[in-house]
C-alpha positions as CSV (number, residue, x, y, z in Angstrom):
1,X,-32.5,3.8,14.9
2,X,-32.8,0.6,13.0
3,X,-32.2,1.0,9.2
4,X,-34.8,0.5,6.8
5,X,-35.1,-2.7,5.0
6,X,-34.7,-3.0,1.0
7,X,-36.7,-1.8,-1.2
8,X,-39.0,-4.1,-3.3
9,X,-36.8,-3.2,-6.3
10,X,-34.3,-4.8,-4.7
11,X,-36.1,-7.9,-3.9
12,X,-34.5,-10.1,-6.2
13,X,-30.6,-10.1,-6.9
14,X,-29.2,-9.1,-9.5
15,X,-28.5,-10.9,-12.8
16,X,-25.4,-12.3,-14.2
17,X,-22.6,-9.9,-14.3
18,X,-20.9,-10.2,-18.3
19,X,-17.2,-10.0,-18.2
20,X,-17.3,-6.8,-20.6
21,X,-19.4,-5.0,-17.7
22,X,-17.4,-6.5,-14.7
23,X,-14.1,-4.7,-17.0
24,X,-15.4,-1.3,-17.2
25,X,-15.8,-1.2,-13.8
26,X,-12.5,-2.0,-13.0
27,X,-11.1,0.2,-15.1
28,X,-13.3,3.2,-13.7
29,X,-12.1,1.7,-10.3
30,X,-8.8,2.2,-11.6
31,X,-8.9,5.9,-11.6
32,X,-11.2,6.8,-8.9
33,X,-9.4,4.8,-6.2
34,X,-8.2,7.6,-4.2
35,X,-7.7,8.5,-0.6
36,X,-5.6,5.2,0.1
37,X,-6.5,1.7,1.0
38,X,-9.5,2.8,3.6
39,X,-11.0,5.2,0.9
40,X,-10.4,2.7,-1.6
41,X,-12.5,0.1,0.3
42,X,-15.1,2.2,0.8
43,X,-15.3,3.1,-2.9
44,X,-15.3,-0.8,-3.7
45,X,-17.7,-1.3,-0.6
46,X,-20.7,1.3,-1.8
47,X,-20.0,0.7,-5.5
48,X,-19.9,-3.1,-5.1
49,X,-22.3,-4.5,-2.0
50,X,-24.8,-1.0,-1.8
51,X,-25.2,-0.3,-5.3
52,X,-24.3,-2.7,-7.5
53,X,-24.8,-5.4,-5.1
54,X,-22.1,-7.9,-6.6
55,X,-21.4,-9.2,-3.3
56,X,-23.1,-9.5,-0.4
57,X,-21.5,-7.3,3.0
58,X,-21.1,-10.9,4.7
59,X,-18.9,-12.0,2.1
60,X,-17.1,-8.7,1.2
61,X,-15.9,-8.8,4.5
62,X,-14.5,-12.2,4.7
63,X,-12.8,-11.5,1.7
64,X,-11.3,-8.4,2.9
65,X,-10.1,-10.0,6.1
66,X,-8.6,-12.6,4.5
67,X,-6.5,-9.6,1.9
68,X,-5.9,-8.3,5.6
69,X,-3.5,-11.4,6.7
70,X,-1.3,-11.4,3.6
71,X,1.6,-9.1,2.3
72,X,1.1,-6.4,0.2
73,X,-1.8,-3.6,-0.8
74,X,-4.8,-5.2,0.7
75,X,-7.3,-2.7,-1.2
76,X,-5.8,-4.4,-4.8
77,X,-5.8,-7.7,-3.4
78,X,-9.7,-6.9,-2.7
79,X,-10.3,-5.9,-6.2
80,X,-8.2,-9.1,-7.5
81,X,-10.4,-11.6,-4.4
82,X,-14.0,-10.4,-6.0
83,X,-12.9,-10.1,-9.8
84,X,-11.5,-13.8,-9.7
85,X,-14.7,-14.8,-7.1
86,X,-16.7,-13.2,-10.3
87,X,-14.9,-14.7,-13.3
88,X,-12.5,-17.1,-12.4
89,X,-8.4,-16.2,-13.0
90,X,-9.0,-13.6,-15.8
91,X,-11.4,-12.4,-13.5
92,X,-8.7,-11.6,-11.0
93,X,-6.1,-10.5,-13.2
94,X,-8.0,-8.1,-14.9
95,X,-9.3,-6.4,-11.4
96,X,-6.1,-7.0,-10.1
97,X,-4.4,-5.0,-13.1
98,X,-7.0,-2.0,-13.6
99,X,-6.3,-1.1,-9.9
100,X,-2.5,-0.7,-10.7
101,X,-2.3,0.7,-14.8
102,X,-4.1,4.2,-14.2
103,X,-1.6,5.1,-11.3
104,X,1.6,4.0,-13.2
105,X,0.6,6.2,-16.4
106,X,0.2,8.8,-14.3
107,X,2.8,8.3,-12.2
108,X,5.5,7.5,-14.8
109,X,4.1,11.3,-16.5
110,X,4.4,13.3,-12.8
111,X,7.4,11.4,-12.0
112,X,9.5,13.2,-15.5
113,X,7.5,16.5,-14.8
114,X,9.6,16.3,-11.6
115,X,12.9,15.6,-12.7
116,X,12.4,18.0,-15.7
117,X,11.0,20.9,-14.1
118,X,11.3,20.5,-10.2
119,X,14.1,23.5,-9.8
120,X,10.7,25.6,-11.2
121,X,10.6,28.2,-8.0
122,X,7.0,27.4,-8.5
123,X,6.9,23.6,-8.8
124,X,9.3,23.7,-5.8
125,X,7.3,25.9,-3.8
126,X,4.8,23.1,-4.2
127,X,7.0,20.2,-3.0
128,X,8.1,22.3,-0.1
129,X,4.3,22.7,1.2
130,X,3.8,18.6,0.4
131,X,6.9,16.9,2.5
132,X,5.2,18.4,5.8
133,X,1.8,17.5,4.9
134,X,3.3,14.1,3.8
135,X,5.2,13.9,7.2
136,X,1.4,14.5,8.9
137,X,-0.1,11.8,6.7
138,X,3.0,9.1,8.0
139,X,2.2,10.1,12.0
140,X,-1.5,10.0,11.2
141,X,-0.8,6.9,9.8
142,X,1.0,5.6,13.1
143,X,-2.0,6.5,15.1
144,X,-4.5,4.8,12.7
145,X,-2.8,1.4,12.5
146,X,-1.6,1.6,16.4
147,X,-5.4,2.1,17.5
148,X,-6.4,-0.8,15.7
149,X,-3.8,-3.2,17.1
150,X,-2.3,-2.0,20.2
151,X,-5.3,-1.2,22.5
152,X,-4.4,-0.2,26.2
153,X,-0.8,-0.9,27.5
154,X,-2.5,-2.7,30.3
155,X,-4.5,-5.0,27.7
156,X,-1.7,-6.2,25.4
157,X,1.7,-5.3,27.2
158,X,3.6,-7.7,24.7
159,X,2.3,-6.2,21.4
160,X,3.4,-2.9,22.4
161,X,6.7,-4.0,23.8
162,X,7.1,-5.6,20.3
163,X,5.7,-2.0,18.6
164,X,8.5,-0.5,20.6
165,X,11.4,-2.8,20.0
166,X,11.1,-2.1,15.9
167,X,10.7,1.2,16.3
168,X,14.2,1.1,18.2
169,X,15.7,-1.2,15.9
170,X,15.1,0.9,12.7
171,X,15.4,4.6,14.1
172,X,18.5,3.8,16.0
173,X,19.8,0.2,15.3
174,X,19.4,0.9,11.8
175,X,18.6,-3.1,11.5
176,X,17.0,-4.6,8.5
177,X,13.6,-4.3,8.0
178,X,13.3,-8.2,6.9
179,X,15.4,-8.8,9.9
180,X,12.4,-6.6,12.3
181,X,9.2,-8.5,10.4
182,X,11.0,-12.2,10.7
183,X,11.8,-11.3,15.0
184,X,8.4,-10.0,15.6
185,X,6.7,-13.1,13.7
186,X,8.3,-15.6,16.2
187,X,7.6,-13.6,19.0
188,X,3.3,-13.8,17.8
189,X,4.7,-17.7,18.1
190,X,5.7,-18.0,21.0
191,X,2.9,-15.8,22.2
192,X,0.1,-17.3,20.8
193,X,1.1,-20.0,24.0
194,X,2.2,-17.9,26.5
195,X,-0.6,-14.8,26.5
196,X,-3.0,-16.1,23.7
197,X,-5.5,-13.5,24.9
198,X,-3.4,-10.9,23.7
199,X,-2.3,-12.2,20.3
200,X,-6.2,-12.5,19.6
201,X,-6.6,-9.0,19.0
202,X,-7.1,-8.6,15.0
203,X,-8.1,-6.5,12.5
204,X,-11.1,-7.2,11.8
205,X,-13.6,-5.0,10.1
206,X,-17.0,-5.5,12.1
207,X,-19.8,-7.3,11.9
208,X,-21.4,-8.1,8.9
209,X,-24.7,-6.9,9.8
210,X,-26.0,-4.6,7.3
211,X,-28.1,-5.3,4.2
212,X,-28.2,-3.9,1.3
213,X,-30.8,-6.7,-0.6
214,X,-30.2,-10.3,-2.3
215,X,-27.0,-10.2,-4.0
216,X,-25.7,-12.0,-6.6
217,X,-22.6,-13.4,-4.7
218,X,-24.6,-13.7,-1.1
219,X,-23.8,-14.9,2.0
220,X,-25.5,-18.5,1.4
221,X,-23.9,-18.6,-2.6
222,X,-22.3,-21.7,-3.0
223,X,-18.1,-21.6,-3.5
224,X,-17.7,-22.0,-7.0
225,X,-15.8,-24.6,-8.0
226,X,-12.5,-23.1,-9.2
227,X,-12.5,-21.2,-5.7
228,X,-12.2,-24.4,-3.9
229,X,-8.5,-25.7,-3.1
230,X,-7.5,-28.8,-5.5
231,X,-3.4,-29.1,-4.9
232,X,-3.6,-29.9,-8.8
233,X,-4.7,-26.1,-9.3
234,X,-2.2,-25.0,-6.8
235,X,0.3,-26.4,-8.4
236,X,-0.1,-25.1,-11.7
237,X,-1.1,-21.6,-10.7
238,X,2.8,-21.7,-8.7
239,X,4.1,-23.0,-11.9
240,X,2.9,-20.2,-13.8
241,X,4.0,-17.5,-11.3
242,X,7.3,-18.7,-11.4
243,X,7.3,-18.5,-14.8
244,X,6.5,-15.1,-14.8
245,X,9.4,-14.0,-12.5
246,X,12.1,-16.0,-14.1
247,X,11.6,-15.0,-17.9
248,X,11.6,-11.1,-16.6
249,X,14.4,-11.6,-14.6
250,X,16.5,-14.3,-17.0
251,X,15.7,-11.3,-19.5
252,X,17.1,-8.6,-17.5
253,X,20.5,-10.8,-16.6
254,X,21.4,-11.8,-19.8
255,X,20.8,-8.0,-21.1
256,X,22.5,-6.1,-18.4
257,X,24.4,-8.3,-15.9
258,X,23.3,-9.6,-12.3
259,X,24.6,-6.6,-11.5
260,X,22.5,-4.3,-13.7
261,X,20.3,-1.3,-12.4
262,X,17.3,-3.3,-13.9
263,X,17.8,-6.8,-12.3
264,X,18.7,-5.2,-8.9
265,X,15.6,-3.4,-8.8
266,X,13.5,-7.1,-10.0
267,X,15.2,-8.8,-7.0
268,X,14.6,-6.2,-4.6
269,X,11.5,-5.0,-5.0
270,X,10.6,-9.0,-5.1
271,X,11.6,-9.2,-1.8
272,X,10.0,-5.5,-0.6
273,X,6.8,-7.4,-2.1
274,X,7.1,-10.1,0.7
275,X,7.3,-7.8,3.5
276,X,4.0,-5.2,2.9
277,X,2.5,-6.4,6.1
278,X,0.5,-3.7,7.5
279,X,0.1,-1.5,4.2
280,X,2.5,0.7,2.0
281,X,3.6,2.9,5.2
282,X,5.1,-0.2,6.8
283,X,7.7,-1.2,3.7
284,X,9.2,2.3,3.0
285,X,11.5,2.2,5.5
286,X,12.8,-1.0,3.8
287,X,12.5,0.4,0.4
288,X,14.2,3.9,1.9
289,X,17.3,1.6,3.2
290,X,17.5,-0.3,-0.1
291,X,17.2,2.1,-2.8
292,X,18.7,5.3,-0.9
293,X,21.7,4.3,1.7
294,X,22.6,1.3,-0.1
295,X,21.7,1.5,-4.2
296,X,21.3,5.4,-4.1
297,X,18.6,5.2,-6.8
298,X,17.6,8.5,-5.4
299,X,18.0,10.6,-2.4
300,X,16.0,11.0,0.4
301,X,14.2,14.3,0.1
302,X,13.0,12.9,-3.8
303,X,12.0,9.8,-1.7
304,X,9.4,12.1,0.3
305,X,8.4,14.0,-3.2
306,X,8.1,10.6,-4.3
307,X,5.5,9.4,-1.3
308,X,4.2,12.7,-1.9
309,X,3.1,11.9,-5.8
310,X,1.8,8.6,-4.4
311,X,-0.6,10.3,-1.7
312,X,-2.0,12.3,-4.8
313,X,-2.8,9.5,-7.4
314,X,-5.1,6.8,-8.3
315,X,-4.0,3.4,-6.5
316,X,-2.3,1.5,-4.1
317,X,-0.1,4.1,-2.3
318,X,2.7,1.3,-2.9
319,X,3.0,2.7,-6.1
320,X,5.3,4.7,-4.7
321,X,8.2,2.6,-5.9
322,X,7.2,3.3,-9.6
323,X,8.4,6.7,-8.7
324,X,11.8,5.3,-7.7
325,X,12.3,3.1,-10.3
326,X,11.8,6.2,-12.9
327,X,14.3,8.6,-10.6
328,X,16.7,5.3,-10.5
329,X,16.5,4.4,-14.2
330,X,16.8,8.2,-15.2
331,X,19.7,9.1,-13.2
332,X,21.5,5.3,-13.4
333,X,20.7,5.9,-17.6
334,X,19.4,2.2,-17.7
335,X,19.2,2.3,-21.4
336,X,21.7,5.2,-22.1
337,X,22.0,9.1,-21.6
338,X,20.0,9.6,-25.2
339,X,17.2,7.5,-24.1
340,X,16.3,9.1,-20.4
341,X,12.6,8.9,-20.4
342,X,12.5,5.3,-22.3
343,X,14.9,4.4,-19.9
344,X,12.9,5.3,-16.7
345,X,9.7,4.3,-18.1
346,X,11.1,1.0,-18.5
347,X,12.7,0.7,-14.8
348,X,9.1,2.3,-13.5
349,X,7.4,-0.6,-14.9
350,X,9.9,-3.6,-14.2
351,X,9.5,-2.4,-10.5
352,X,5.6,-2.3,-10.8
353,X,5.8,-6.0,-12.5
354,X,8.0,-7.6,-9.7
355,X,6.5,-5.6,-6.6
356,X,2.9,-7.0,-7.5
357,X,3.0,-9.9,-9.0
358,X,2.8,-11.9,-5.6
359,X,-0.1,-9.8,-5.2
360,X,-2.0,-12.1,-7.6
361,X,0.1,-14.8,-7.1
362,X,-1.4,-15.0,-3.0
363,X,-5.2,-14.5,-4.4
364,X,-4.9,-16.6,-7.3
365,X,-2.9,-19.4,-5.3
366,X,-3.3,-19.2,-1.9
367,X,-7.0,-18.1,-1.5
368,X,-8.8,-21.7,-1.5
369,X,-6.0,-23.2,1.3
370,X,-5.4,-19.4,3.2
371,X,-8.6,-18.8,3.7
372,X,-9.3,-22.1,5.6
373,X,-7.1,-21.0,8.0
374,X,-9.0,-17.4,9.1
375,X,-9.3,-17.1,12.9
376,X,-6.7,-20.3,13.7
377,X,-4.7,-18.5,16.3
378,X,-1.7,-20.4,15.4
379,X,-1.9,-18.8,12.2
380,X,-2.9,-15.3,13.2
381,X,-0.6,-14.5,16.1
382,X,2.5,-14.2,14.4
383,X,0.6,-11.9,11.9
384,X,-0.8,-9.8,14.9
385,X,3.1,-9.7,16.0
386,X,4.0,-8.3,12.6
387,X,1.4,-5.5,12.5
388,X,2.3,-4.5,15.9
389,X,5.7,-4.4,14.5
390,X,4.8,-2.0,12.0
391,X,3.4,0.2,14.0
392,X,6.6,0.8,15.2
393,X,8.5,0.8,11.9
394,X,5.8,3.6,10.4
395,X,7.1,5.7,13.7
396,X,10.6,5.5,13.0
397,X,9.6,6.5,9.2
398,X,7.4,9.4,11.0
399,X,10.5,10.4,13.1
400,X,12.7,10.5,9.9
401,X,10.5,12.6,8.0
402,X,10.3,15.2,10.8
403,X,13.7,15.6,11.5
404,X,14.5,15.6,7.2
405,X,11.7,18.8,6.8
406,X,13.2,20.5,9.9
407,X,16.7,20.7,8.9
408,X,18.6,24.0,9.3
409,X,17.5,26.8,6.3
410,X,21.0,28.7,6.0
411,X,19.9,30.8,3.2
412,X,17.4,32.2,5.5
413,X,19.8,32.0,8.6
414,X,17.7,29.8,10.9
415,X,18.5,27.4,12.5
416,X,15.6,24.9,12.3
417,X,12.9,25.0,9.4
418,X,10.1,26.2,12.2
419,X,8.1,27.2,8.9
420,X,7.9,23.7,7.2
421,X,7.3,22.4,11.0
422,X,4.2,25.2,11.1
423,X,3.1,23.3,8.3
424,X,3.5,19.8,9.4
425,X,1.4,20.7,12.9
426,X,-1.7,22.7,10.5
427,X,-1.8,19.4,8.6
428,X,-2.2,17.3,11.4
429,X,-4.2,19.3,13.4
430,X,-6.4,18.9,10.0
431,X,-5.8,15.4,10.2
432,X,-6.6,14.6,13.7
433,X,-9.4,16.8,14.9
434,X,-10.7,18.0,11.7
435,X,-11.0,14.6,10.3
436,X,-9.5,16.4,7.0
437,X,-8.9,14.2,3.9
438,X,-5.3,13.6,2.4
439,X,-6.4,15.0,-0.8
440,X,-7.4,18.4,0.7
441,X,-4.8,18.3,3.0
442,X,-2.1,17.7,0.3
443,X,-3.4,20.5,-2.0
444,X,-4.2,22.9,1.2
445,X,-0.3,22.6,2.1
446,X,0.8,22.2,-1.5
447,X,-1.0,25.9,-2.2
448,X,0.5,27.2,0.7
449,X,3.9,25.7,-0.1
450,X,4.0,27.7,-3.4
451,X,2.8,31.2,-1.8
452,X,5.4,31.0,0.6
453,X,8.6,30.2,-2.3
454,X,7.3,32.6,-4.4
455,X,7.0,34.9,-2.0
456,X,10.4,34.3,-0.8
457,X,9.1,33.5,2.7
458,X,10.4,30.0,1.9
């Protein structure tokens, strides 16, 4: 049935946008974005191109494919594409930083509620209902990306020998993540000669078919001129970036030492920034290497409290490492053991600062030059690689979690946690056939978490 064409409201696009409306937006963007980066899209996608119509679908979706090619959270790399599209760098900045601000608030205030009062039978009983749901959500996640990459065996042989390889070399080999990304990205060049076909495969978003009435960005809207690529502009907008790392990071080695909790956590969550290929799912194992085996900024079970906090705020679900820079700057005493929550807060936010700003640095930067590139196989087979990588990394991530929730319960004399793993198969049986949201699944398991510990069934 062939959708009805727009109404004769809609007939003419819509004026101007000022920069004060374009920033409430944002901000209310900021604490609606729920339900991760494919909720998030389609909040930005009806609110945006249906309603508001901003953008036209034609170019919304060229935008978000491009966000789709680079490192890091694609939904606020969206938000920081059509703010700067809108109203130049500012633009971007201020879309860019809305999207991220609500979720760190909250996060930073969940995060102490945790490490304050998480040995609460009750607030416990929560968290022990969450890590199975959470452990649902990661193999969910596995399926969701691997559908949209891997295809049939038959079809595209390599990509799932390379999904299977990283799975391998992070659940048993225990090999860097970088290590995984930088193998599978010269495998997508070498097979970009040998079996182009294969390395086509993308993930793309459909067609751009739909309309929604003239818009004020629309598919025939000239490039404005500070979109287009002028190496001048490059230049300084690098300039700048770099500017914006050292100072932080010059700051926190001259206060505290190379060797500091605070300059450790700048530099690596620099380089975890570099390697978000395929969303938040496919750096955790990295992060999980990094700040539990070899910092021990936390342990493992806060790390799955930790996702689980993510899953149930505003934001990029990479704001996951805000959470581990608290725990880390609380239990490392960053700024002393009479200033915990100061402290924490701080590491939280030196964490945020260092994990996105090549976020904005990629829109801001490489938008004009990137974006020339869209659909050059040379360029989008080694990126295919990666994501088929990831697949495989978000399984061994899966498997982790699974085997962490179904350890042995002494106190109760079993041998395996078969209760937590009840939970984890209700969640994705919620998941998978029910179509279930995260939210509802989250607070479905989080409810039943709590009955059970209070109870003492758990």
């Amino acid at each position: 049935m062939q959708a009805a064409g727009p109404p004769e409201a809609l007939a003419a696009p819509p004026a101007s946008v000022p920069f004060g409306e374009a920033l409430k937006f944002w901000l209310r963007l900021g604490f609606i974005s729920f339900g991760g980066p494919a909720g998030q899209i389609a909040i930005m996608h009806r609110e945006l191109v249906e309603q508001k119509r901003w953008i036209s679908e034609r170019r919304f979706l060229h935008a978000l494919n491009y966000c789709m090619l680079l490192p890091g959270p694609e939904a606020q790399q969206l938000a920081t594409y059509i703010g700067w599209l809108m109203h130049r760098t500012w633009g971007g900045i201020v879309a860019g930083a809305l999207f991220v601000l609500p979720s760190l608030f909250i996060l930073v205030a969940l995060s102490w509620v945790y490490l304050v009062y998480g040995e609460v039978d009750w607030v416990a009983g929560l968290f022990y209902g969450i890590k199975p749901a959470v452990a649902a959500i990661v193999l969910h996640a596995v399926w969701r990306i691997g559908s949209r990459t891997l295809r049939s065996p038959r079809q595209v042989p390599l990509l799932w020998a390379i999904a299977l390889a990283s799975f391998a070399c992070i659940a048993w080999w225990k090999l860097p993540f970088p290590l995984v990304v930088a193998a599978a990205a010269l495998a997508g060049v070498a097979g970009a000669r040998i079996a182009p076909a294969q390395f086509a495969a993308g993930g793309g978003h459909g067609k751009a078919d739909k309309r929604w009435g003239p818009a004020l960005i629309d598919d025939h809207t000239p490039t404005p001129s500070h979109a287009r690529f002028r190496r001048t502009r490059l230049a300084q907008v690098v300039g700048v970036g770099a500017v914006l790392w050292l100072l932080p990071m010059a700051l926190l080695v001259v206060t505290q030492g190379f060797e500091g909790t605070l300059a450790r956590m700048g530099w690596f969550f620099t380089k975890a920034a570099l390697l978000t290929f395929g969303g938040a799912y496919a750096v955790l194992p990295y992060v999980y290497q990094g700040a539990v085996e070899q910092y021990q900024w936390l342990t493992g079970a806060q790390m799955i409290d930790g996702l689980a906090l993510g899953e149930t705020t505003p934001g990029p679900l990479i704001m996951v490492v805000a959470f581990v820079g608290f725990v880390g700057g609380w239990t490392r005493q960053v700024l002393g053991p009479d200033a915990l929550f100061a402290g924490a807060a701080l590491a939280a936010t030196v964490v945020t600062w260092f994990t996105f700003l090549p976020s904005f640095l990629f829109i801001l930067a490489g938008g004009p030059l990137v974006e020339s590139t869209h659909g050059d196989l040379r360029f989008t087979a080694p990126l295919t690689a990666i994501t088929a990588a990831v697949v495989g990394v978000i399984g061994s991530l899966a498997l982790f979690f699974l085997l962490h929730i179904a350890q042995a319960r002494p106190a109760l004399g079993l041998p395996v946690d078969g209760v937590a793993l009840a939970i984890a198969a209700a969640a994705a049986l919620a998941l998978f056939h029910f179509k279930a949201g995260v939210i509802p699944v989250i607070a479905a398991c989080a409810l039943l978490g709590m009955a059970l510990r209070l109870s003492g069934a758990a």
